[in-house]
C-alpha positions in Angstrom: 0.0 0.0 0.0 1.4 3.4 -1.1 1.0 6.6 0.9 -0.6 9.3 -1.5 0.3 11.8 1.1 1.6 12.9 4.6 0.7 16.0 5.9 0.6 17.4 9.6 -3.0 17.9 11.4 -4.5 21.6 11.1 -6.8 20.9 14.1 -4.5 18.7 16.2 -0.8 19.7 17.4 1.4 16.8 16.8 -0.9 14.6 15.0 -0.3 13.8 11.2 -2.6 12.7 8.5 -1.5 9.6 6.5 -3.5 9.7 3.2 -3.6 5.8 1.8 -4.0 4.9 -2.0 -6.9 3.6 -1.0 -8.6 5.9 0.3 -7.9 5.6 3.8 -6.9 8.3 6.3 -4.4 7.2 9.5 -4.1 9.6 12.3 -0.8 9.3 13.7 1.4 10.8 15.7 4.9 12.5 15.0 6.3 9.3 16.8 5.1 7.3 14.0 6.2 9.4 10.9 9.9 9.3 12.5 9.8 5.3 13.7 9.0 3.8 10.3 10.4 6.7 8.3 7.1 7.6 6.5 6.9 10.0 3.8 4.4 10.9 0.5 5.2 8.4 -1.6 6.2 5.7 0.3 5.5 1.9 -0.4 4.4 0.0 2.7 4.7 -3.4 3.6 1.8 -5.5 5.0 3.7 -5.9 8.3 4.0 -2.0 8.2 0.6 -1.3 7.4 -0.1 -3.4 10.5 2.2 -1.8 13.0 1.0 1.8 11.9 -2.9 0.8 11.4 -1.9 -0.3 15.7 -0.2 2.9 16.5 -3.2 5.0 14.9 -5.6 3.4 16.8 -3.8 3.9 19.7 -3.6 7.8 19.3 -6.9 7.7 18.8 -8.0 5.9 22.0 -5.5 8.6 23.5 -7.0 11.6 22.2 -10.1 10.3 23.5 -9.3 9.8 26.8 -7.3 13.1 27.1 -10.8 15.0 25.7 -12.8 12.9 28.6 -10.6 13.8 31.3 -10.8 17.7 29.7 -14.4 17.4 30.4 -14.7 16.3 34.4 -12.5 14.5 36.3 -12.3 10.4 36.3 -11.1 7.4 38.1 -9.5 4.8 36.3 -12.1 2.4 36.2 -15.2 5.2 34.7 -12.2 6.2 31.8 -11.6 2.6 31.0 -15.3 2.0 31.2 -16.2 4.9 28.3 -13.4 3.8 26.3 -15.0 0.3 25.8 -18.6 1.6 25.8 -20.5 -0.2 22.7 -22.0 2.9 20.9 -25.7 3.7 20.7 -25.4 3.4 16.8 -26.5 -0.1 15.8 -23.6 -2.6 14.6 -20.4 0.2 15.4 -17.6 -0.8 17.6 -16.6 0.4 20.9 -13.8 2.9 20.2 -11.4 0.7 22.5 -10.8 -3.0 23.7 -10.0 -3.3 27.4 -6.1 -3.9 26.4 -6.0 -1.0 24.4 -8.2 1.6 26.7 -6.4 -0.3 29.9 -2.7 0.7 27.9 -4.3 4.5 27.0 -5.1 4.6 30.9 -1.2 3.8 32.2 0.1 6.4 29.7 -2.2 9.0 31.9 -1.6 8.3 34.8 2.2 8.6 34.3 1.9 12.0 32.9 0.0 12.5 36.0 -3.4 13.1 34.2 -5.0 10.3 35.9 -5.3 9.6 39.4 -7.1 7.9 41.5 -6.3 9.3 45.0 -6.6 12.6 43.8 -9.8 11.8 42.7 -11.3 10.3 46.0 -10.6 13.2 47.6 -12.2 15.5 44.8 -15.3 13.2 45.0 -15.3 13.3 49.0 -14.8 16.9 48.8 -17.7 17.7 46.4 -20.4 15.5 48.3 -19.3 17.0 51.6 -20.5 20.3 50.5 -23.4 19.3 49.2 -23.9 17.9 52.8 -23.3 14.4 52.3 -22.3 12.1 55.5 -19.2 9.5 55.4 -21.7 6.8 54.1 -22.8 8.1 51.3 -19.5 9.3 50.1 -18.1 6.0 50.7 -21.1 4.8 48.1 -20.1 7.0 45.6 -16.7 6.5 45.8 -17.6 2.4 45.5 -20.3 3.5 42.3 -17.4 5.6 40.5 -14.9 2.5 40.8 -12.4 4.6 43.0 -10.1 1.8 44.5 -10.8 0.9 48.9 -6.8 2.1 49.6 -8.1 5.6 48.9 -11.6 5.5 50.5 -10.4 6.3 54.2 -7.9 9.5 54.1 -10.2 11.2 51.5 -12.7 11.4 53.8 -10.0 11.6 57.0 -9.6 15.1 55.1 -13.1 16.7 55.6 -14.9 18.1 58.4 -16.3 16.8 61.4 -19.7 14.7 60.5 -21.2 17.1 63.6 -20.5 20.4 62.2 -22.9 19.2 58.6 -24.8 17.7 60.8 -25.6 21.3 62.9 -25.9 22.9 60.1 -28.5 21.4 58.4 -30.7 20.7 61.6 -30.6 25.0 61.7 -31.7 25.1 57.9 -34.1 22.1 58.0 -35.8 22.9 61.6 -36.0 26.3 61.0 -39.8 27.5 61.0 -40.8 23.9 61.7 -43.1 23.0 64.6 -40.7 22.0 67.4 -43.3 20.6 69.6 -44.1 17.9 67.1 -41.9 15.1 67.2 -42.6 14.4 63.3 -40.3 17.3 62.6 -37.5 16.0 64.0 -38.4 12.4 62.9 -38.4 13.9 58.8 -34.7 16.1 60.0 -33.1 12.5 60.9 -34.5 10.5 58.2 -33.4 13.1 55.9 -29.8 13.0 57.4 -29.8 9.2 57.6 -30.8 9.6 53.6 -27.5 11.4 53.4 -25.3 9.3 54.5 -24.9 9.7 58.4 -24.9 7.2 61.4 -27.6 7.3 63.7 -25.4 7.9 66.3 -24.2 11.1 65.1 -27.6 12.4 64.0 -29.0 11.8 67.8 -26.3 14.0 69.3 -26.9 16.5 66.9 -30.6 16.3 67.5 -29.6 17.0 71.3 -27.2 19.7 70.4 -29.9 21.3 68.8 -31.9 20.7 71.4 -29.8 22.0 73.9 -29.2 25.2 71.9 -32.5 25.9 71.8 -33.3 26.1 75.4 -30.7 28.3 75.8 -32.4 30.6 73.8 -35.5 30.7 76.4 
């Protein structure tokens, strides 16, 4: 198979366009032009055809991952997962086999794109704020595929469960009937919902309790 012509990528920096006799357009990298020597012109061999038509698809998966990670951030396992996702469209091919997506995954994660621990504590962070207890953190940390090791200082890094707990008994009991014991009964459910021990909402529920006598 001759090369019709070779020509570096207007859109992409670094990436080359290897036009095919056929027909057929490689995406490849300048690591590929300089490794097998490729020019306009050139005659390749089946074995080279091979070896590029591997290295293309390789940039490829690459470019993919690097775009997903430019969106939001990712564990490991949800970047791995996308790359090997079977398309919506009928009868087309996930972009990546495990091998490949699992190979585009260490590259990342040596250039430091990629990390799980990092991550954990991102995730922890993030559901904290939005008032989340240790429990259900630790379920999305399991549901995003973020490995155990990293589970415990993430959330060793946030606040006290108490001080969330505080403050959303003072947003969620404010206004509310306090002599009916449903209010507080809908408080702790809702704070069970989020993720925190019944032992820690009942001493908030007395802290708040406390606090409000002190106001009489």
């Amino acid at each position: 198979m001759r090369i019709s012509k070779l020509a570096p990528s207007q859109h992409i920096t670094g990436r080359w366009l290897c036009h095919l006799e056929d027909g057929t357009i490689l995406r490849i990298t300048e690591n590929e032009v300089v490794a097998f020597g490729l020019c306009s012109g050139l005659e390749l061999t089946q074995g080279q055809m091979e070896e590029i038509t591997r290295a293309a698809k390789a940039a490829a998966v690459r470019d993919k991952a690097v775009e997903l990670l430019s969106a939001r951030p990712l564990s490991r396992k949800e970047l791995v997962d996308k790359l090997t996702a079977r398309p919506r469209q009928k009868g087309k091919e996930p972009l990546a086999d495990r091998e490949s997506a699992e190979a585009a995954a260490d590259r990342l994660e040596e250039l430091g794109y990629l990390n799980d621990q990092a991550y954990a504590h991102t995730v922890a962070e993030h559901y904290a704020a939005k008032g989340c207890g240790p429990s259900r953190i630790r379920e999305e940390l399991y549901r995003r595929g973020v490995p155990r090791e990293y589970w415990d200082e993430a959330l060793e890094g946030l606040d006290a469960p108490d001080e969330a707990i505080d403050a959303f008994l003072q947003k969620k009991l404010r206004g509310a009937d306090l002599t009916d014991p449903k209010s507080y009964k809908r408080a702790a459910d809702a704070l069970a919902r989020r993720g925190f021990r019944w032992e820690d909402i009942k001493d908030g529920l007395r802290r708040y309790g406390g606090a409000m006598e002190e106001d009489y």
